[in-house]
TORZA-834857 format. One record per residue (C-alpha): residue in one letter; x, y, z; chain. Coordinates in nm, 2 decimals. Example, Ala and Ser with C-alpha at 12.3 -4.5 7.8 and 13.67 -1.06 7.14 Angstrom:
2
SITE   dolum        x        y        z   pami
SITE       a     1.23    -0.45     0.78      A
SITE       s     1.37    -0.11     0.71      A
END
This chain:
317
SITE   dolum        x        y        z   pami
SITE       x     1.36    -3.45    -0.13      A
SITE       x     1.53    -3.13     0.00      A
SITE       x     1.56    -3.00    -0.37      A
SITE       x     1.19    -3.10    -0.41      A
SITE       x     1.05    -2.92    -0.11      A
SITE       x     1.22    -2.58    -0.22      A
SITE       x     1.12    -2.62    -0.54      A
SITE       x     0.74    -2.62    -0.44      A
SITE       x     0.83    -2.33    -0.18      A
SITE       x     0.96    -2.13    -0.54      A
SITE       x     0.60    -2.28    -0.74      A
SITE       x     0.36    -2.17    -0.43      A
SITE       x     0.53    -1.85    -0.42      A
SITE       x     0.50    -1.78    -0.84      A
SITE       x     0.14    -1.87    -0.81      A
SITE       x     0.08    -1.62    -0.55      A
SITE       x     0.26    -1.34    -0.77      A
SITE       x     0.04    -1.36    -1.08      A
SITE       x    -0.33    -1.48    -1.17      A
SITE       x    -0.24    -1.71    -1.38      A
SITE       x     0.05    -1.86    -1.54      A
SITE       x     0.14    -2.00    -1.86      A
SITE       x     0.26    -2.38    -1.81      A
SITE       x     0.59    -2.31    -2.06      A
SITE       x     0.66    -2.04    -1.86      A
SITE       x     0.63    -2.18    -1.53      A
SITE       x     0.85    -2.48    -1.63      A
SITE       x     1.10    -2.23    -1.78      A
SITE       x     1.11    -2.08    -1.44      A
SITE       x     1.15    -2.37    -1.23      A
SITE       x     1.40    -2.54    -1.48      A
SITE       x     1.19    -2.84    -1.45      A
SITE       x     0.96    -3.07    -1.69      A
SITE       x     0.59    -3.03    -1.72      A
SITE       x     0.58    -3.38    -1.63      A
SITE       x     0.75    -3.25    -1.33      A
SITE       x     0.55    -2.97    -1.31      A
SITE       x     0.24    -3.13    -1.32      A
SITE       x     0.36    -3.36    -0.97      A
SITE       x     0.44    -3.07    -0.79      A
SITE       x     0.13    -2.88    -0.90      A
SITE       x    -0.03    -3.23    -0.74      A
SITE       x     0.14    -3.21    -0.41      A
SITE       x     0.02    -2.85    -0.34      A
SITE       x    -0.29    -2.95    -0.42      A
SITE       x    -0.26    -3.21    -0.17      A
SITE       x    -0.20    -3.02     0.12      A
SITE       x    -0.47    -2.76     0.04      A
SITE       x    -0.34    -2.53    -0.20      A
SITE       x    -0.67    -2.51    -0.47      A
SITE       x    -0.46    -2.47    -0.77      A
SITE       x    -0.64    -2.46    -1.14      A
SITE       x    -0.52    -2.59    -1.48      A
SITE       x    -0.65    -2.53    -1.79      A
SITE       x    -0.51    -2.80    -2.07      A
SITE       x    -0.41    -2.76    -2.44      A
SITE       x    -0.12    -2.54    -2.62      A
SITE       x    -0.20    -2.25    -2.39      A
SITE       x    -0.25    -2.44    -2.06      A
SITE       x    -0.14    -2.31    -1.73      A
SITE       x    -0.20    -2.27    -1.39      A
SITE       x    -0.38    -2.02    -1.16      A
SITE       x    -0.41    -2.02    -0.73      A
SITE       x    -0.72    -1.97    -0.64      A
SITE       x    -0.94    -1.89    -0.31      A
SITE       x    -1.06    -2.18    -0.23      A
SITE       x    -1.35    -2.34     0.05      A
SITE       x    -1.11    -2.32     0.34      A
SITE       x    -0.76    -2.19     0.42      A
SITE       x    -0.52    -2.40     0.33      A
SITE       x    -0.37    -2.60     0.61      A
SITE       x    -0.05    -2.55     0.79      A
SITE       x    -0.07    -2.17     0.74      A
SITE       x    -0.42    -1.98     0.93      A
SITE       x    -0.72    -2.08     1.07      A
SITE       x    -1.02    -1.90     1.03      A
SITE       x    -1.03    -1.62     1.32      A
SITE       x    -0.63    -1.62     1.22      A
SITE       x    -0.70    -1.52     0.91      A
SITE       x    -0.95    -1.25     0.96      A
SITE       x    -0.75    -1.13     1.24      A
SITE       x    -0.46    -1.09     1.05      A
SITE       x    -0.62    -0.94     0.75      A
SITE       x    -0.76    -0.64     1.00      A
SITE       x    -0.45    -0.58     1.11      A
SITE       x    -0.27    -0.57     0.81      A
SITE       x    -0.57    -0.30     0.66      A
SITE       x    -0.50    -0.08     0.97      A
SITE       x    -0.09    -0.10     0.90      A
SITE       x    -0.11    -0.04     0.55      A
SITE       x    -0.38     0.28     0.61      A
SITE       x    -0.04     0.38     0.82      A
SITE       x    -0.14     0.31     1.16      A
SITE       x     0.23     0.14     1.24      A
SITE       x     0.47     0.39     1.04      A
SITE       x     0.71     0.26     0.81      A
SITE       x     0.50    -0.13     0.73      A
SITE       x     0.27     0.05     0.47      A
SITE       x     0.44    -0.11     0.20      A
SITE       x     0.50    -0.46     0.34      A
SITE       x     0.15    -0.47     0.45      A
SITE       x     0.01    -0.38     0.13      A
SITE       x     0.21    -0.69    -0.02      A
SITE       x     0.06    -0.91     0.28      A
SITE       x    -0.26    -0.83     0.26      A
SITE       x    -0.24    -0.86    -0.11      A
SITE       x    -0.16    -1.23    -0.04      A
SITE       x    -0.44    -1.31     0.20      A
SITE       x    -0.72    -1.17     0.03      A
SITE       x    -0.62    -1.36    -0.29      A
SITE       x    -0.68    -1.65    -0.08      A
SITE       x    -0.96    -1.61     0.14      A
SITE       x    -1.25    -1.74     0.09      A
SITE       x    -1.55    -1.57     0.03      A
SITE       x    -1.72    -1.63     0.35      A
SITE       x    -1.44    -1.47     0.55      A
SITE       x    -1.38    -1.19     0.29      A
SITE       x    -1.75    -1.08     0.43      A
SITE       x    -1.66    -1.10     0.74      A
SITE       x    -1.38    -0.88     0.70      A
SITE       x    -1.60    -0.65     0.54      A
SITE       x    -1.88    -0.63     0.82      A
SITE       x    -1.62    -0.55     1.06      A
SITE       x    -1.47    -0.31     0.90      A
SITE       x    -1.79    -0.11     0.84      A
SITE       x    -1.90    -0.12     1.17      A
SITE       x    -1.53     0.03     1.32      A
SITE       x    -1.35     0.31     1.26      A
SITE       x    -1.04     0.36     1.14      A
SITE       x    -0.77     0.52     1.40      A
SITE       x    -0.50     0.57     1.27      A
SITE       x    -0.23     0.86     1.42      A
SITE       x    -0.30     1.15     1.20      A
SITE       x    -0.59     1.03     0.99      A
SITE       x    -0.57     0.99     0.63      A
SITE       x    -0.75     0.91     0.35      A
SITE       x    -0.98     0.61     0.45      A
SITE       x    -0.86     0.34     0.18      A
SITE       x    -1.09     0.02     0.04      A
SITE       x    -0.87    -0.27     0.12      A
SITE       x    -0.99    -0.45    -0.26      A
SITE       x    -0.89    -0.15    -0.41      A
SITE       x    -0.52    -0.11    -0.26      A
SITE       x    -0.50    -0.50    -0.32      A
SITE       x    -0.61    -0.53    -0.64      A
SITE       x    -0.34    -0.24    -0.73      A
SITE       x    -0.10    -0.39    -0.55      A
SITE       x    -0.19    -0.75    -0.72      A
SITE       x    -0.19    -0.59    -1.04      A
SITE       x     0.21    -0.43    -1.01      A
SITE       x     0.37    -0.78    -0.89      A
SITE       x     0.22    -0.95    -1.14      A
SITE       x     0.32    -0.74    -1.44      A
SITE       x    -0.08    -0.70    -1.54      A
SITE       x    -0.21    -0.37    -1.71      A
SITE       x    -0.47    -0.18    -1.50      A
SITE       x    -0.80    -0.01    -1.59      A
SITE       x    -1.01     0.24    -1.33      A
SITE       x    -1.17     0.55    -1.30      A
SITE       x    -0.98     0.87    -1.17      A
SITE       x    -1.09     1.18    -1.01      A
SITE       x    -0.77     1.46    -1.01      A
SITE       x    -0.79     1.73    -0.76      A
SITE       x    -0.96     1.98    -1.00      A
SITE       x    -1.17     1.77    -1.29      A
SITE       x    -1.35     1.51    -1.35      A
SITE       x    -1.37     1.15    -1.31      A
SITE       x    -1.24     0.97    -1.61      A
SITE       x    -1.12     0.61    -1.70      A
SITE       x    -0.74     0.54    -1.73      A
SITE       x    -0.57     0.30    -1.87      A
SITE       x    -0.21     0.18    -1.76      A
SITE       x     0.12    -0.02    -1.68      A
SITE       x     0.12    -0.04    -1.26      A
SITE       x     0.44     0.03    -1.17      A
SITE       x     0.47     0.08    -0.79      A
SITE       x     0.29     0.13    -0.53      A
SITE       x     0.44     0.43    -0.28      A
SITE       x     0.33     0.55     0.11      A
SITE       x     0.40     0.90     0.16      A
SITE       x     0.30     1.17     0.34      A
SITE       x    -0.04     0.95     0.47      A
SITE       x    -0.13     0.90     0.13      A
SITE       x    -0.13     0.58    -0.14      A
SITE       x     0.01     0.64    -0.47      A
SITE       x     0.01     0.42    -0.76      A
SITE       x     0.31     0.51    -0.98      A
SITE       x     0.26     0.39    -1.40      A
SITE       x     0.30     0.41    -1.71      A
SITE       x    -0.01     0.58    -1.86      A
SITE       x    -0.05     0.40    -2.21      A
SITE       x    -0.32     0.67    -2.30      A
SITE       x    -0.07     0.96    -2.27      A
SITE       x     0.21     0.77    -2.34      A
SITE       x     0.41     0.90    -2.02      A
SITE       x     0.42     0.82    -1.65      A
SITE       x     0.20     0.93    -1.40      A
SITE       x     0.16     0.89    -1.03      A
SITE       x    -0.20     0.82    -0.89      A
SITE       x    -0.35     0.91    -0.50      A
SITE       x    -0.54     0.54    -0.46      A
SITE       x    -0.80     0.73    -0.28      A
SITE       x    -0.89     0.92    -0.58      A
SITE       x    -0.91     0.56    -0.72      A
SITE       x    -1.21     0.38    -0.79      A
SITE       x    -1.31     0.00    -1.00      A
SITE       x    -0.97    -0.09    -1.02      A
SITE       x    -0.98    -0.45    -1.30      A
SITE       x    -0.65    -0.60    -1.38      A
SITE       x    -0.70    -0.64    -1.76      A
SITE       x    -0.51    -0.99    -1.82      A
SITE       x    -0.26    -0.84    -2.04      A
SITE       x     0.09    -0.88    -1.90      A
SITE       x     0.33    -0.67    -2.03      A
SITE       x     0.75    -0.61    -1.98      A
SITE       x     0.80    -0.32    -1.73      A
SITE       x     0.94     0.01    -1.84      A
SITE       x     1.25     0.17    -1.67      A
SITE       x     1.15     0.41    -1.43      A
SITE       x     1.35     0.72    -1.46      A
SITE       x     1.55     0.78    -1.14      A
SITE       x     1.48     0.43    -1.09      A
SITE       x     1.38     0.51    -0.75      A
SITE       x     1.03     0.56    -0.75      A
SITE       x     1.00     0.73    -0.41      A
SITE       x     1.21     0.95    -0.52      A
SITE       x     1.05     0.98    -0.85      A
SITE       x     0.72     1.05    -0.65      A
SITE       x     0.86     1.30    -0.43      A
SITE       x     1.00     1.49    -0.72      A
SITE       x     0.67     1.50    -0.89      A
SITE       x     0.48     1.55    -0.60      A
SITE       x     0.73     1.95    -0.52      A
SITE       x     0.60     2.08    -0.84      A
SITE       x     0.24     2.06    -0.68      A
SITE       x     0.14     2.39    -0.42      A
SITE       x     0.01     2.24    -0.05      A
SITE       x    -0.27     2.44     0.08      A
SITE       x     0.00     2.51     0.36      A
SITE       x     0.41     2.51     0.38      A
SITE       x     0.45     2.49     0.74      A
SITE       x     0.77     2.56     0.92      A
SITE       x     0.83     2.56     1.28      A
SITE       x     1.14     2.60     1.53      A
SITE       x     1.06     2.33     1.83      A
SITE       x     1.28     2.31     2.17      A
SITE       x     1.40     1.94     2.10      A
SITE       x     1.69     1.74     1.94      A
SITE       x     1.62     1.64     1.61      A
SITE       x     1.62     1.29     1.67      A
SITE       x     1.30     1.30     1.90      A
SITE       x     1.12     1.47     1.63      A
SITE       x     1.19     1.23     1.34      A
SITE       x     1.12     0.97     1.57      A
SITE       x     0.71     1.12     1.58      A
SITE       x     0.71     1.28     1.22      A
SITE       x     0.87     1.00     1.03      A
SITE       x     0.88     1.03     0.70      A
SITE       x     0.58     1.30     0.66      A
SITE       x     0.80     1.56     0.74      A
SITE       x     1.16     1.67     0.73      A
SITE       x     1.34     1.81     1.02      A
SITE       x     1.66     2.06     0.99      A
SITE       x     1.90     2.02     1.33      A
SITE       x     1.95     2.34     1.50      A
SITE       x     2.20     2.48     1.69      A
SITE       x     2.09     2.45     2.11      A
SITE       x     1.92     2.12     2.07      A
SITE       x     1.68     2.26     1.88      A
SITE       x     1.54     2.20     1.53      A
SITE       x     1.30     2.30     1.26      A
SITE       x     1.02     2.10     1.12      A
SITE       x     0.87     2.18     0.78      A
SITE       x     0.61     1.99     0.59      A
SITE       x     0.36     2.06     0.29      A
SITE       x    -0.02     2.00     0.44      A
SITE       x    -0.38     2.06     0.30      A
SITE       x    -0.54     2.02     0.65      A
SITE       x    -0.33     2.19     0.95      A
SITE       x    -0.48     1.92     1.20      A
SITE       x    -0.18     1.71     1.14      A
SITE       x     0.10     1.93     1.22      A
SITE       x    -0.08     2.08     1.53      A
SITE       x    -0.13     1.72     1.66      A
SITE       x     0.22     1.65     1.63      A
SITE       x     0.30     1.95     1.81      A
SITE       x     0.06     1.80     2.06      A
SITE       x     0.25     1.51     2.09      A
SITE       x     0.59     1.65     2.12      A
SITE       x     0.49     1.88     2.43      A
SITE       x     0.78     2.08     2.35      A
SITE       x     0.80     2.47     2.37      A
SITE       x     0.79     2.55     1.99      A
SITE       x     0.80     2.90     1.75      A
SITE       x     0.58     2.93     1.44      A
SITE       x     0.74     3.06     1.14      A
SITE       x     0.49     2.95     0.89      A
SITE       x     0.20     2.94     0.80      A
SITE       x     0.04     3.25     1.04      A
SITE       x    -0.29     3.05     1.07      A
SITE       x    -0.13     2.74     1.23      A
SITE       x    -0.07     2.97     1.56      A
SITE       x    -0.45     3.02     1.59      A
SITE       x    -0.54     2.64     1.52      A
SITE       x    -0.25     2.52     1.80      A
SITE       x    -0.43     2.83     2.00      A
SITE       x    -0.76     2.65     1.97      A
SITE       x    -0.65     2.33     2.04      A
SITE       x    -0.44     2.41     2.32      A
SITE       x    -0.79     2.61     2.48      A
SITE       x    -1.03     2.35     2.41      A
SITE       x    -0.80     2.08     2.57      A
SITE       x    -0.79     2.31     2.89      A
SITE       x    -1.17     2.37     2.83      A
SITE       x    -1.28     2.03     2.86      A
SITE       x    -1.01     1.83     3.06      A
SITE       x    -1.17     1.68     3.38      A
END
């Protein structure tokens, strides 16, 4: 029985990686019969899990969303609670979750049904997003349906807009999904170019998985953070800022995280650069700190901490 229970923790958890799967292929996975197969598919569906088969040479399998959550796992405030939540952590509001929220929510919007996706959508349209140093406002489909589309090996269609051009459809191998710098990227294999590519998500739009799987390519680097970050220094910020702040450089990192690197110093101090568009994000950080600090760079972010700093004194009670 032991053996039988982990094996249906292994099927429920392939289901929830890919749209649909192959029966063959699921009993290769499992090591099992489709006899077999076909009993545990039963016992999920027994305890609520709405699982799908299609019969005949190609036959398979496929989780969908089904009348009501499944039981044992969320009720229905549960479930739209968490999936708020999770679309405020992955827009960055808890730094260093991004990812693991992405791969969450990914999970509970496959399963929800429609009546609570709706209300997760009339909530979120009548609230506004707060999250510490504003970003890019992401759609919650559209970050899913990426991030659905990388775990399950599935090639990706959408339309693009680059920072200078226009929008244009795109076709390619999702990769990996990355959080830096307040921003979504979706790292691939562009099959239209024949190279890879990274993506901002909110440059995304109409993201449809395809239904073609296909065997991922080796990164190079292998890391793609690192792959990102590499690409991402060939391209000019708006602003390279650089400034010398009266504090270890443990308390900084501990407010910048990973949007910003920080160089100790000798005296306690330390120097914070980063690569911004908008300098509203390093002059709230600055803000926060409520250290003494020296701007090297750039000479306009002394007047916007100058403004800030007045219109604070202006209008505190």
């Amino acid at each position: 029985m032991a053996n039988t229970s982990a094996r249906m923790l292994r099927l429920l958890s392939l289901l929830q990686t890919h749209r649909y799967w192959p029966g063959s292929e699921l009993s290769d996975r499992l090591e099992v019969s489709p006899r077999t197969l076909r009993r545990d598919v039963d016992r999920l569906r027994e305890l609520g899990y709405p699982v799908d088969a299609s019969r005949g040479v190609a036959g398979g399998y496929q989780l969908r969303a089904g009348a009501a959550m499944p039981p044992l796992l969320l009720d229905d405030e549960e479930a739209v609670a968490i999936a708020v939540g999770l679309r405020s952590a992955a827009a960055g509001a808890v730094a260093g979750f991004e990812e693991t929220s992405v791969r969450a929510l990914a999970k509970v919007i496959q399963l929800l049904p429609p009546r609570l996706r709706r209300r997760i959508d009339a909530l979120q349209a009548v609230t506004a997003p707060g999250v510490f140093g504003g970003g890019p406002v992401l759609d919650a489909l559209t970050l899913t349906t990426v991030a659905m589309a990388c775990r399950g090996e599935e090639r990706l269609r959408f339309d693009y807009t680059p920072r200078d051009g226009e929008s244009m459809r795109r076709h390619v191998e999702p990769h990996r999904l990355v959080s830096l710098g307040r921003r979504w990227y979706l790292v691939a294999w562009d099959l239209d170019r024949g190279d890879w590519r990274n993506f901002r998500v909110d440059r995304l739009t109409a993201p449809a998985a395809t239904g073609a799987r296909f065997r991922p390519r080796d990164l190079p680097g292998g890391d793609p953070v690192e792959w990102l970050r590499s690409r991402l220094a060939t391209i000019p910020n708006r602003y390279d800022v650089s400034v010398v702040l009266e504090a270890d450089a443990a308390t900084v990192r501990a407010v910048v995280g990973h949007w910003g690197s920080v160089e100790e110093l000798a005296d306690d101090r330390c120097r914070l650069r980063m690569g911004v568009d908008d300098l509203s994000w390093p002059v709230m950080i600055l803000g926060v700190l409520a250290v003494p600090f020296t701007v090297e760079s750039p000479t306009e972010l002394r007047e916007s901490a100058r403004r800030a700093g007045e219109n604070l004194v202006r209008h505190a009670a």
